[in-house]
N, C-alpha and C positions, 0 to 999 in steps of 0.2 A: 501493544495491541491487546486489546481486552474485549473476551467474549459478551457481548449482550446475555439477559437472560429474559430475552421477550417471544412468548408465543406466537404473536403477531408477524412474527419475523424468519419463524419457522421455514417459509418458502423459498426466501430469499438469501441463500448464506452469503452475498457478497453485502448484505444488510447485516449483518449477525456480526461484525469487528466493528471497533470506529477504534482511530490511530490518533495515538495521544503527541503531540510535538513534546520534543524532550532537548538536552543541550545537544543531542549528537543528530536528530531533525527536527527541522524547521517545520513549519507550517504550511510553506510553497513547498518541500522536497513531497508532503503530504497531498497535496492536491498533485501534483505531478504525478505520482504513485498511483491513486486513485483514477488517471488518466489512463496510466498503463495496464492495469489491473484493467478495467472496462472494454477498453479492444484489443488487450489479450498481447503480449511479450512477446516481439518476434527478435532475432537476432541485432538486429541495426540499433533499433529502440534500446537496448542496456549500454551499447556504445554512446548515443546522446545524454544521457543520464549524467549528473556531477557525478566526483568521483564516491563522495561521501553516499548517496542514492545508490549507485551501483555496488557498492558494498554493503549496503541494511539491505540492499534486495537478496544479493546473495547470501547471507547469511537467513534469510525469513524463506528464503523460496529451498 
């Protein structure tokens, strides 16, 4: 994940990262993510998650 460096964007910090797919995630684990991120992490939600998502979340959150 890498910070933007756009004034523009200023307001919106969930605009301020974009999430690069790498060998350890995909590109769906990335929309997924950005799923959960949006209406917010409730307990249930990290259990449906694969397992490889539930471990980069845990490690980033």
């Amino acid at each position: 994940m890498t910070k933007k460096e756009d004034k523009a964007l200023k307001y919106s910090p969930g605009k301020q990262y974009e999430f690069t797919p790498n060998d350890n995630i995909t590109s769906a684990e990335v929309i997924e993510l950005f799923k959960i991120i949006r209406v917010g992490v409730k307990g249930h939600v990290l259990k449906e998650m694969s397992e490889e998502l539930q471990k980069h979340f845990k490690e980033v959150a």
